[in-house]
N, CA, C and O atoms as a Maestro MAE file, in Angstrom:
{
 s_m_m2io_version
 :::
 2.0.0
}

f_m_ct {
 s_m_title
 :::
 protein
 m_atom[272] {
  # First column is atom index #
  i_m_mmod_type
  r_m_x_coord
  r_m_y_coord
  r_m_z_coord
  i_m_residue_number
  s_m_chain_name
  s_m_pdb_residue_name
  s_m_pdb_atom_name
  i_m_atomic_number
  :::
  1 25 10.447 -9.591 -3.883 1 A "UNK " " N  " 7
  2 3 9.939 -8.347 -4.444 1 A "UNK " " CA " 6
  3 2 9.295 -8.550 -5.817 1 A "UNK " " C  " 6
  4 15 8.687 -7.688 -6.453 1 A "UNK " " O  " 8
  5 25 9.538 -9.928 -6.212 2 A "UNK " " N  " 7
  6 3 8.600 -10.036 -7.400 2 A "UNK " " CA " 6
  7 2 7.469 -9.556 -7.734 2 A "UNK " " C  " 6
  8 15 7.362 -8.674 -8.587 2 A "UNK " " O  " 8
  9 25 6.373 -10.129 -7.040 3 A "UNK " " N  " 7
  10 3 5.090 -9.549 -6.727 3 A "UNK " " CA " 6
  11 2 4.609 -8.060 -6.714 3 A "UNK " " C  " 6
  12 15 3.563 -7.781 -7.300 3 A "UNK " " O  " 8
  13 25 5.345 -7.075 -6.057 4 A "UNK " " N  " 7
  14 3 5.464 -5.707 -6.266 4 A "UNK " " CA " 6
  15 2 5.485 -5.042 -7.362 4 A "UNK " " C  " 6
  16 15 4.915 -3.963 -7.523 4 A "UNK " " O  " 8
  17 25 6.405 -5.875 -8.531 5 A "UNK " " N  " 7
  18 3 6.993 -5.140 -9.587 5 A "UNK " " CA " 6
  19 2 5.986 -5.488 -10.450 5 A "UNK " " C  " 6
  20 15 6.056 -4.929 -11.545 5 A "UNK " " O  " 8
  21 25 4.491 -6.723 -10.182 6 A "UNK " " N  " 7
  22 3 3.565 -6.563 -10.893 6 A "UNK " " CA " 6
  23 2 2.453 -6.043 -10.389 6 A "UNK " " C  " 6
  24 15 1.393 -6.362 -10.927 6 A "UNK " " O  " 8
  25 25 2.439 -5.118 -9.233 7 A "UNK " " N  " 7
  26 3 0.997 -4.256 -9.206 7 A "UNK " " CA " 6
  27 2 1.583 -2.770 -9.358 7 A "UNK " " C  " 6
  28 15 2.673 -2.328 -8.996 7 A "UNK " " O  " 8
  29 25 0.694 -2.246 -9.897 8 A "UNK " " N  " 7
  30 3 1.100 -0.856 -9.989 8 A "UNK " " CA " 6
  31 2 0.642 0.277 -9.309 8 A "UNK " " C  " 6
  32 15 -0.579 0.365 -9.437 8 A "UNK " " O  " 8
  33 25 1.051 1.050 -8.735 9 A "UNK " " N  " 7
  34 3 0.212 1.904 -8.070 9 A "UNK " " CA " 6
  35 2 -0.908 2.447 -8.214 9 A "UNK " " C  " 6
  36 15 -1.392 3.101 -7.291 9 A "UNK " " O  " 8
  37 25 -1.652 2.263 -9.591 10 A "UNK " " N  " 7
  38 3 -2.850 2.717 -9.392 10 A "UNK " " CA " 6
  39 2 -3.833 1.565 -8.761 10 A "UNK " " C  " 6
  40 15 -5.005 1.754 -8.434 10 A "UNK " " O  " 8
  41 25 -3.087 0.292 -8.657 11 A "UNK " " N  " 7
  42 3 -3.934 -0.897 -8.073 11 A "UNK " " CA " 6
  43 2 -4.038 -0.550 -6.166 11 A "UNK " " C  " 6
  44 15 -4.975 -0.733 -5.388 11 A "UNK " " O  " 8
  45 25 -2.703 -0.022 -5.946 12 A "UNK " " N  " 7
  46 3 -2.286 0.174 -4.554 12 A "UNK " " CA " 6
  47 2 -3.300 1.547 -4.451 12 A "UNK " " C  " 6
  48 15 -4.121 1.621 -3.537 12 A "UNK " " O  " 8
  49 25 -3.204 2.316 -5.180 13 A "UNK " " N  " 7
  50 3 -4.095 3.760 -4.530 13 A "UNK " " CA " 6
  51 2 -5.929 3.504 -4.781 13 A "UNK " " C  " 6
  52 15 -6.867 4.033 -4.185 13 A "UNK " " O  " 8
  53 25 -5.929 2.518 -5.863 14 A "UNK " " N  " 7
  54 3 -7.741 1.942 -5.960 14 A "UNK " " CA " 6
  55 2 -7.986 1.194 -4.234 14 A "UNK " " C  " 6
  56 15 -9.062 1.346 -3.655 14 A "UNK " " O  " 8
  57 25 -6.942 0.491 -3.662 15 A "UNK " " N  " 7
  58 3 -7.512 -0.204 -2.919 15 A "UNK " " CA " 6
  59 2 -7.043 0.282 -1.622 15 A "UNK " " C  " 6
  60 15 -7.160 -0.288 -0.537 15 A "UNK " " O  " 8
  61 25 -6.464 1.476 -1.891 16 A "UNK " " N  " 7
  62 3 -6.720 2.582 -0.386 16 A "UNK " " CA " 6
  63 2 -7.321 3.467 -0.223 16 A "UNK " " C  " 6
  64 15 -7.134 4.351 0.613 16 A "UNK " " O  " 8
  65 25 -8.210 3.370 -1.055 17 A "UNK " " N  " 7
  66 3 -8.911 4.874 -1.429 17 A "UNK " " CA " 6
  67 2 -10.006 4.816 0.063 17 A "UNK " " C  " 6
  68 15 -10.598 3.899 0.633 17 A "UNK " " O  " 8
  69 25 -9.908 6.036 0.254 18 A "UNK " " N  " 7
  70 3 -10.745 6.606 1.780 18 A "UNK " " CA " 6
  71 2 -10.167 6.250 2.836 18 A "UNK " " C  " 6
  72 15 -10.605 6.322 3.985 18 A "UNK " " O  " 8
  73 25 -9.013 5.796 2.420 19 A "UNK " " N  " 7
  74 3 -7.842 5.412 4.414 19 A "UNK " " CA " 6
  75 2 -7.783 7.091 5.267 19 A "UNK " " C  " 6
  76 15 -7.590 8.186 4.738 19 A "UNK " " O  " 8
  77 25 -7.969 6.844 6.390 20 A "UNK " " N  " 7
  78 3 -7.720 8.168 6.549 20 A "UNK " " CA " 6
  79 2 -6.497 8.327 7.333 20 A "UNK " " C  " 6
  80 15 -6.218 7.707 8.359 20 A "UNK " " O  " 8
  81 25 -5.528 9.565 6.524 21 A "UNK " " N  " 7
  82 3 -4.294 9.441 7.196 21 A "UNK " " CA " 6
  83 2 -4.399 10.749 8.532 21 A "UNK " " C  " 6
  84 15 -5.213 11.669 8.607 21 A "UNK " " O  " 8
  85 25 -3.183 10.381 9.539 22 A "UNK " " N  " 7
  86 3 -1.885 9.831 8.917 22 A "UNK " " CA " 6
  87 2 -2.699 8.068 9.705 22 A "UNK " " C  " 6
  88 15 -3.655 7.791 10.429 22 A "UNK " " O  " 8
  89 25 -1.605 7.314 8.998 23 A "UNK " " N  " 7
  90 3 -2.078 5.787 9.164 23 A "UNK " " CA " 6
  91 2 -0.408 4.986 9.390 23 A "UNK " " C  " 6
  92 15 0.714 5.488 9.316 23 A "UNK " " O  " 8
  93 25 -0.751 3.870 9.620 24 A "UNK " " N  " 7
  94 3 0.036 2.932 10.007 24 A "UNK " " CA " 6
  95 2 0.568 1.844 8.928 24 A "UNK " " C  " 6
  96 15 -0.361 1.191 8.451 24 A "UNK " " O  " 8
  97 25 1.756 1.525 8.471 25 A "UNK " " N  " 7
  98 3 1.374 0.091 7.871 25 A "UNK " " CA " 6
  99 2 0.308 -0.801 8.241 25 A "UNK " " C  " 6
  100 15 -0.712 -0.731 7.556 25 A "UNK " " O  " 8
  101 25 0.347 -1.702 9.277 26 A "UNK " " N  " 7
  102 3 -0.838 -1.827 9.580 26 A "UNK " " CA " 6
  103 2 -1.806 -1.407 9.361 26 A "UNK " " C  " 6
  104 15 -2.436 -2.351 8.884 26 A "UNK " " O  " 8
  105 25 -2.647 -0.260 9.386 27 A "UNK " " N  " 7
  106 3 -4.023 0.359 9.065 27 A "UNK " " CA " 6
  107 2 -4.139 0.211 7.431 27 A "UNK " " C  " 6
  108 15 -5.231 -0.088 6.947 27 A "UNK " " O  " 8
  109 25 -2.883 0.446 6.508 28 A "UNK " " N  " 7
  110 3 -3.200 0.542 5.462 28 A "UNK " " CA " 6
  111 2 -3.394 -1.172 5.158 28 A "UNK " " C  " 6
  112 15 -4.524 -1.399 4.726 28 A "UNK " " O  " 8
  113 25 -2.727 -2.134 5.262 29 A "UNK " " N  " 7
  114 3 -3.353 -3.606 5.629 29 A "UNK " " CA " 6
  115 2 -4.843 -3.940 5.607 29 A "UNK " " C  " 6
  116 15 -5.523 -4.331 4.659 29 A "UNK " " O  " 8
  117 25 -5.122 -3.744 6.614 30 A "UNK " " N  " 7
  118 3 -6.332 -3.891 7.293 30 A "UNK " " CA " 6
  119 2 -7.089 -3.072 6.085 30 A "UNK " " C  " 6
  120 15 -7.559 -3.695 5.133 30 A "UNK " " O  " 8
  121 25 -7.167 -1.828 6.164 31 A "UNK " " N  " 7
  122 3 -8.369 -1.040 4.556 31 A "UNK " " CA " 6
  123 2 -7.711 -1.838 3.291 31 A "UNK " " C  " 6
  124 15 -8.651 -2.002 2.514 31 A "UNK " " O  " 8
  125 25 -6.966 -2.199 2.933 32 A "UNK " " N  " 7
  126 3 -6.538 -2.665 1.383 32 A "UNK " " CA " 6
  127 2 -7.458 -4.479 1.814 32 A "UNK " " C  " 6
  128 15 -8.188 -5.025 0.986 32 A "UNK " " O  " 8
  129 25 -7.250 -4.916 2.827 33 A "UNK " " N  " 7
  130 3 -8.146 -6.167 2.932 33 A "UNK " " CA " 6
  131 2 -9.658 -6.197 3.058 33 A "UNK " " C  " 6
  132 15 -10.514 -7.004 2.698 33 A "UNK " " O  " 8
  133 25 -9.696 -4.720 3.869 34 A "UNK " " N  " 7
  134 3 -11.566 -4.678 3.467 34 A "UNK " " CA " 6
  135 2 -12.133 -4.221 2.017 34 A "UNK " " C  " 6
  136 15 -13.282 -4.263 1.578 34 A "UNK " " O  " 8
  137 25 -11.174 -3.864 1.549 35 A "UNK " " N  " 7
  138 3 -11.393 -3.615 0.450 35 A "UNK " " CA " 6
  139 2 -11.115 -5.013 -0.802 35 A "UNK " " C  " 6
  140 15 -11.054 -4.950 -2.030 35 A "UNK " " O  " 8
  141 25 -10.997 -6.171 0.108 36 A "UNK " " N  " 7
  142 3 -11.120 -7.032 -0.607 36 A "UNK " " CA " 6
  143 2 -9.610 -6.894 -2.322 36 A "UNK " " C  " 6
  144 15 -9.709 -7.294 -3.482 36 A "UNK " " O  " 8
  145 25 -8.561 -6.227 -1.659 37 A "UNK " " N  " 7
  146 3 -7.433 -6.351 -2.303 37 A "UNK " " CA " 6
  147 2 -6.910 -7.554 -2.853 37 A "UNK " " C  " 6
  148 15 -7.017 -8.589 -2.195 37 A "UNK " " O  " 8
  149 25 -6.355 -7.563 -3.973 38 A "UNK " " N  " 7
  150 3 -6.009 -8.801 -4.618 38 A "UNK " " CA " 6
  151 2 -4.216 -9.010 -3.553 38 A "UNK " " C  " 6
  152 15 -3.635 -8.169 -2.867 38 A "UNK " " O  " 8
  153 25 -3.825 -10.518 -3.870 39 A "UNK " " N  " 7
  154 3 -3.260 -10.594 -2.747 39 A "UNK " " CA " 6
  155 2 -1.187 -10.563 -3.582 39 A "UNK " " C  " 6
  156 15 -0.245 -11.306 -3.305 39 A "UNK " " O  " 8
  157 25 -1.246 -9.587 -4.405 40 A "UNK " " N  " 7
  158 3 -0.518 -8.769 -5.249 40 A "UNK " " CA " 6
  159 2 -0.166 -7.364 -4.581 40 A "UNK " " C  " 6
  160 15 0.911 -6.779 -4.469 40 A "UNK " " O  " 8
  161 25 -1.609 -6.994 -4.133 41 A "UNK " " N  " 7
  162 3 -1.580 -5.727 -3.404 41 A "UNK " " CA " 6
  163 2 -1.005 -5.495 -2.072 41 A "UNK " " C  " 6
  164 15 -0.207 -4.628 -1.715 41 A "UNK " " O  " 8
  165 25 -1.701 -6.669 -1.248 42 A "UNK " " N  " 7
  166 3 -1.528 -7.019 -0.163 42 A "UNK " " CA " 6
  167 2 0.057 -7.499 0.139 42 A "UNK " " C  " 6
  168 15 0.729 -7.148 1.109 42 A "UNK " " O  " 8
  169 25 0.490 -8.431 -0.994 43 A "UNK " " N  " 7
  170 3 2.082 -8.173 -0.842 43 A "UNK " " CA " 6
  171 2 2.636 -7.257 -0.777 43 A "UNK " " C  " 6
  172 15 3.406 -7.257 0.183 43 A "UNK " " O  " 8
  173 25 2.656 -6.036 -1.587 44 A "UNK " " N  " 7
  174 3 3.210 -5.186 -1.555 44 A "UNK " " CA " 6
  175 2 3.024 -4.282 -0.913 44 A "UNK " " C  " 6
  176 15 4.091 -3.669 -0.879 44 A "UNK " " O  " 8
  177 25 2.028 -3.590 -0.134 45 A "UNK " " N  " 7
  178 3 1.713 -3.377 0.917 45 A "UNK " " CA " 6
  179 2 2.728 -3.648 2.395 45 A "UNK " " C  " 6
  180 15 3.301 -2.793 3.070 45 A "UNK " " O  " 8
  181 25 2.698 -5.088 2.580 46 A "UNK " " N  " 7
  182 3 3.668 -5.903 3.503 46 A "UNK " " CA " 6
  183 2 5.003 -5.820 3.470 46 A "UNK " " C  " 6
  184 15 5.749 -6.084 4.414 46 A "UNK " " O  " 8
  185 25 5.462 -5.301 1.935 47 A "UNK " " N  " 7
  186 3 6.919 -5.170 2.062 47 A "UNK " " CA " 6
  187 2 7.528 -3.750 1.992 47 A "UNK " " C  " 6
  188 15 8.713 -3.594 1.697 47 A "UNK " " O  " 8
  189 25 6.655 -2.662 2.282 48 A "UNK " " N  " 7
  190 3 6.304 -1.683 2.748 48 A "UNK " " CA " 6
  191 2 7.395 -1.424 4.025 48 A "UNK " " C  " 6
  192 15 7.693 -2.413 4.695 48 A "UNK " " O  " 8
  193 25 7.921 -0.270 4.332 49 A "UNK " " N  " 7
  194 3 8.628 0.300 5.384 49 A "UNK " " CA " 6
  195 2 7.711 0.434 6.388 49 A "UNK " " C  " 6
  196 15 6.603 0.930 6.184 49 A "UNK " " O  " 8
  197 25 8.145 -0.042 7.664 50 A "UNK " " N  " 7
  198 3 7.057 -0.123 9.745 50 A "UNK " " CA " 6
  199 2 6.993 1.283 9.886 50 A "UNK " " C  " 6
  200 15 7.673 1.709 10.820 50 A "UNK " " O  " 8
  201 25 6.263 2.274 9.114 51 A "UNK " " N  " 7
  202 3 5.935 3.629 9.484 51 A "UNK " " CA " 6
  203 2 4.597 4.354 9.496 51 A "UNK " " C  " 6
  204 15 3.524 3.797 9.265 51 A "UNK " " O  " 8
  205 25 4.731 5.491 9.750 52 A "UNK " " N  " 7
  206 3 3.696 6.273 9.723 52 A "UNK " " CA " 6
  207 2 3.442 6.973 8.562 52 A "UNK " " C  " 6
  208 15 4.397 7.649 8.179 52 A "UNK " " O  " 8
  209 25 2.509 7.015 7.928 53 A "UNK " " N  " 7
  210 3 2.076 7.611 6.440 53 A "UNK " " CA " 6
  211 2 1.305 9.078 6.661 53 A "UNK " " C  " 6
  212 15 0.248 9.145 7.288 53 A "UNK " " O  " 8
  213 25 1.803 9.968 6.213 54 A "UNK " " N  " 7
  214 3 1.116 11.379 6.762 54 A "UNK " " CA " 6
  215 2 -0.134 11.359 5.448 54 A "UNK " " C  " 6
  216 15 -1.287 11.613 5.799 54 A "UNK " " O  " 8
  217 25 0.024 11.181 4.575 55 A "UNK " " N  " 7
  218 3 -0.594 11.018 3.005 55 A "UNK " " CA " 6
  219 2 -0.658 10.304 2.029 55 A "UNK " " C  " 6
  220 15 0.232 9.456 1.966 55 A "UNK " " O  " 8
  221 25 -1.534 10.324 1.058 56 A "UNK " " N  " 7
  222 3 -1.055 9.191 -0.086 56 A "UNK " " CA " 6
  223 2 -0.195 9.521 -0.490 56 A "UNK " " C  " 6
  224 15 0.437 8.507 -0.787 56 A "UNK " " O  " 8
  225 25 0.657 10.842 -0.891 57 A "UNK " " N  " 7
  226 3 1.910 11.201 -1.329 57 A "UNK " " CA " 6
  227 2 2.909 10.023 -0.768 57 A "UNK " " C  " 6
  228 15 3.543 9.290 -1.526 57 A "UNK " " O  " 8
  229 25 2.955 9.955 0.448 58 A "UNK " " N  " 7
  230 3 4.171 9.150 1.305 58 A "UNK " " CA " 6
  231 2 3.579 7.590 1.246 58 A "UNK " " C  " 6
  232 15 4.404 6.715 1.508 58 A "UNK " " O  " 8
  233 25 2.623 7.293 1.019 59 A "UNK " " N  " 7
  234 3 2.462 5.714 0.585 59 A "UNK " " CA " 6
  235 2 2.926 5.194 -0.626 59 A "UNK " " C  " 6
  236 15 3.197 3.997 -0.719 59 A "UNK " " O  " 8
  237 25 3.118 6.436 -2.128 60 A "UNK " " N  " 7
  238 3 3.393 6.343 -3.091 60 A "UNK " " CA " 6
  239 2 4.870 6.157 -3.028 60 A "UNK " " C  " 6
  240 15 5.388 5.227 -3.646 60 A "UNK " " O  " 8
  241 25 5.577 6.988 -2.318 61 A "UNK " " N  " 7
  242 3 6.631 7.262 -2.262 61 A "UNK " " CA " 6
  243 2 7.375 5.321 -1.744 61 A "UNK " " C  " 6
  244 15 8.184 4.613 -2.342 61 A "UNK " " O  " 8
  245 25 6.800 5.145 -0.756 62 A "UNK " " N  " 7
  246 3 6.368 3.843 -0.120 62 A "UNK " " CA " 6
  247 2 6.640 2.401 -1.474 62 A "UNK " " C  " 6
  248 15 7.424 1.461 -1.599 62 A "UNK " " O  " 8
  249 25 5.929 2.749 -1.952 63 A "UNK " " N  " 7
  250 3 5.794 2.111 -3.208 63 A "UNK " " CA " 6
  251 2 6.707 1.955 -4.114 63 A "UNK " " C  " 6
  252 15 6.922 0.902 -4.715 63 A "UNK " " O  " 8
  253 25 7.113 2.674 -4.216 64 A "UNK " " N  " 7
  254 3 8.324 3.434 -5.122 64 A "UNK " " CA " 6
  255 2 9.802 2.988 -5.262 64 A "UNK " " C  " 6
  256 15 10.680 2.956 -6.124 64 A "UNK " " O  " 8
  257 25 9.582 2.603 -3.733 65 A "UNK " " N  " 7
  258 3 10.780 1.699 -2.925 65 A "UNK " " CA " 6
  259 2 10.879 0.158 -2.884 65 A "UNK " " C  " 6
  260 15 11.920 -0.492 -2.793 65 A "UNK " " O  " 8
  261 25 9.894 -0.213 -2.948 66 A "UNK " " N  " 7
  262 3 9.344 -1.657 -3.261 66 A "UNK " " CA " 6
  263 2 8.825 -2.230 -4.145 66 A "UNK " " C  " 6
  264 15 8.306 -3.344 -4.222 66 A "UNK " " O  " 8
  265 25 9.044 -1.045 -5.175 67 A "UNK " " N  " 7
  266 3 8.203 -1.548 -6.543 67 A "UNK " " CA " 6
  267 2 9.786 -1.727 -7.340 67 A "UNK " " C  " 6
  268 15 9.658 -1.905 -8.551 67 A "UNK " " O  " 8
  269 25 10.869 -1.712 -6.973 68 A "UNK " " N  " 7
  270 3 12.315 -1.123 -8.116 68 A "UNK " " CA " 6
  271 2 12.669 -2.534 -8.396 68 A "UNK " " C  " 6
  272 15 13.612 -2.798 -9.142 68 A "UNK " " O  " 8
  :::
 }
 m_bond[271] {
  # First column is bond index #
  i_m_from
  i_m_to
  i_m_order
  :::
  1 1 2 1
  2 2 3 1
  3 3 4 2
  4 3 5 1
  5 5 6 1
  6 6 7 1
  7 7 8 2
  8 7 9 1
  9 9 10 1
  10 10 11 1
  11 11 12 2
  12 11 13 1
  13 13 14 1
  14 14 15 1
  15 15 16 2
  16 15 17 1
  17 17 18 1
  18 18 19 1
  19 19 20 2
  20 19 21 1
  21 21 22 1
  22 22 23 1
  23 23 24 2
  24 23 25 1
  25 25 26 1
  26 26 27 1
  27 27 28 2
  28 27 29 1
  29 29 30 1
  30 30 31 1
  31 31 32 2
  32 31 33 1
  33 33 34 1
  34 34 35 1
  35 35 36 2
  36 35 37 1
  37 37 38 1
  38 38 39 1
  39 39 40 2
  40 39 41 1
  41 41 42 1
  42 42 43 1
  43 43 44 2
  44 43 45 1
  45 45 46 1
  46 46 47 1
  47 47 48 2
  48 47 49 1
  49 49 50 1
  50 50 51 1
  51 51 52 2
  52 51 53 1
  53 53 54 1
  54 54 55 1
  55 55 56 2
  56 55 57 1
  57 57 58 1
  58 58 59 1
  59 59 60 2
  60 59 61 1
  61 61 62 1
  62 62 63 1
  63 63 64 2
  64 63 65 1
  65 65 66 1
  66 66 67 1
  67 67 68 2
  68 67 69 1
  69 69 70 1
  70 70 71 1
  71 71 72 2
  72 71 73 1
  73 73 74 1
  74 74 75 1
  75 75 76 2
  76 75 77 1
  77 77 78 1
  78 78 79 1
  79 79 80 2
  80 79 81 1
  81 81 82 1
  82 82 83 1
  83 83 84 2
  84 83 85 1
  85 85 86 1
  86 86 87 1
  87 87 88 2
  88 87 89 1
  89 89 90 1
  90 90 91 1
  91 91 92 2
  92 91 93 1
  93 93 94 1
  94 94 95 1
  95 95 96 2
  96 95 97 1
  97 97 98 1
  98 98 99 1
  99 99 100 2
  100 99 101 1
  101 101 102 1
  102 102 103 1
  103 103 104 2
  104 103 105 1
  105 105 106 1
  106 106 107 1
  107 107 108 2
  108 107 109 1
  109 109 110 1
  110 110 111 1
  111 111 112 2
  112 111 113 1
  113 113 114 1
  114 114 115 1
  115 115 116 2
  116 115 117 1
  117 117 118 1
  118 118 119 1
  119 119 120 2
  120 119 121 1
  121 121 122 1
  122 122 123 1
  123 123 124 2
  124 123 125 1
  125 125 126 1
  126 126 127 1
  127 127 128 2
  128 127 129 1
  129 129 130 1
  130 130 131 1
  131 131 132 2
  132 131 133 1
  133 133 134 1
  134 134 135 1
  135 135 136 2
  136 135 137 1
  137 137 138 1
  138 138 139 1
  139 139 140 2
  140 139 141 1
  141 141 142 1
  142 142 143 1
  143 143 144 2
  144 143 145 1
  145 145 146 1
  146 146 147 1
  147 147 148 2
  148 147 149 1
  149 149 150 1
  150 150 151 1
  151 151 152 2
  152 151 153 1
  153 153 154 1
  154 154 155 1
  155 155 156 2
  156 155 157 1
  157 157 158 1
  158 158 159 1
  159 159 160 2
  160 159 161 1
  161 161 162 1
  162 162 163 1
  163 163 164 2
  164 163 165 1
  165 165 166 1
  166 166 167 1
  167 167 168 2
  168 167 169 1
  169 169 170 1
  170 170 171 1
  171 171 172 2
  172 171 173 1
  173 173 174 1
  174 174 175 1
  175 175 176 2
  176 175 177 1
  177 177 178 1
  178 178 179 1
  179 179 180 2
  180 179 181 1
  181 181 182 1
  182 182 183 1
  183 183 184 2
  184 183 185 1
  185 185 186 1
  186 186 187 1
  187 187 188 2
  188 187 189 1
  189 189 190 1
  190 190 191 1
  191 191 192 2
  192 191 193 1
  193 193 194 1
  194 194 195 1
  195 195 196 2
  196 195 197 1
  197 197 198 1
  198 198 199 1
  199 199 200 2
  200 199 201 1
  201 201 202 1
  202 202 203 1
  203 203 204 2
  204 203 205 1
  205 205 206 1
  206 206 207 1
  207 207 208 2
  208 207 209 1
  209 209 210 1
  210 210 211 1
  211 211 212 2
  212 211 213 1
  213 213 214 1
  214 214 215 1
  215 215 216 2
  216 215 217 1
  217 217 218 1
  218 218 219 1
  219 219 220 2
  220 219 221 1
  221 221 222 1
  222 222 223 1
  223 223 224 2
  224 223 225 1
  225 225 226 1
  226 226 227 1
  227 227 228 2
  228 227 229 1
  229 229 230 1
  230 230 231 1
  231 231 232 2
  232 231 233 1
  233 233 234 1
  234 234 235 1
  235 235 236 2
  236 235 237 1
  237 237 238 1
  238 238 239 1
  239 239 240 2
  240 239 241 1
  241 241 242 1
  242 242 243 1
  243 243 244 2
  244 243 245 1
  245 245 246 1
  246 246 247 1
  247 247 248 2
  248 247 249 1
  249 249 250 1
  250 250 251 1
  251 251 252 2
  252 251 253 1
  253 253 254 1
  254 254 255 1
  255 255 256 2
  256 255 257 1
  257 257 258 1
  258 258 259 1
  259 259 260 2
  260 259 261 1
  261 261 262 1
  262 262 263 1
  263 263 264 2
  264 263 265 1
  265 265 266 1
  266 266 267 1
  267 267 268 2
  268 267 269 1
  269 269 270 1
  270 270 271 1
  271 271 272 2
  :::
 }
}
């Protein structure tokens, strides 16, 4: 969880910006890599809960959990 505790969510919400929910772990993957995400992001992303995201609210929340 190292890695997590150095990106911050505004790095995680720059490099999801236009995902359209609701989305997948996976889906959010896949847009944070076309978006050419640093691979900080992309960790944390991955250590992310196997769910369904209704909003960025619940990706933050997401975050939140993996960022502690």
């Amino acid at each position: 969880m190292q890695e997590a505790t150095k990106t911050s969510a505004f790095a995680v919400e720059k490099f999801l910006k236009g995902i359209d929910f609701p989305c997948t772990k996976n889906d959010l993957l896949d847009h944070a890599k076309k978006q050419n995400a640093p691979d900080s992001v992309i960790k944390t992303i991955q250590n992310m809960p196997d769910e369904e995201f209704s909003s960025a609210n619940d990706v933050m929340k997401a975050f939140g959990k993996v960022s502690k």
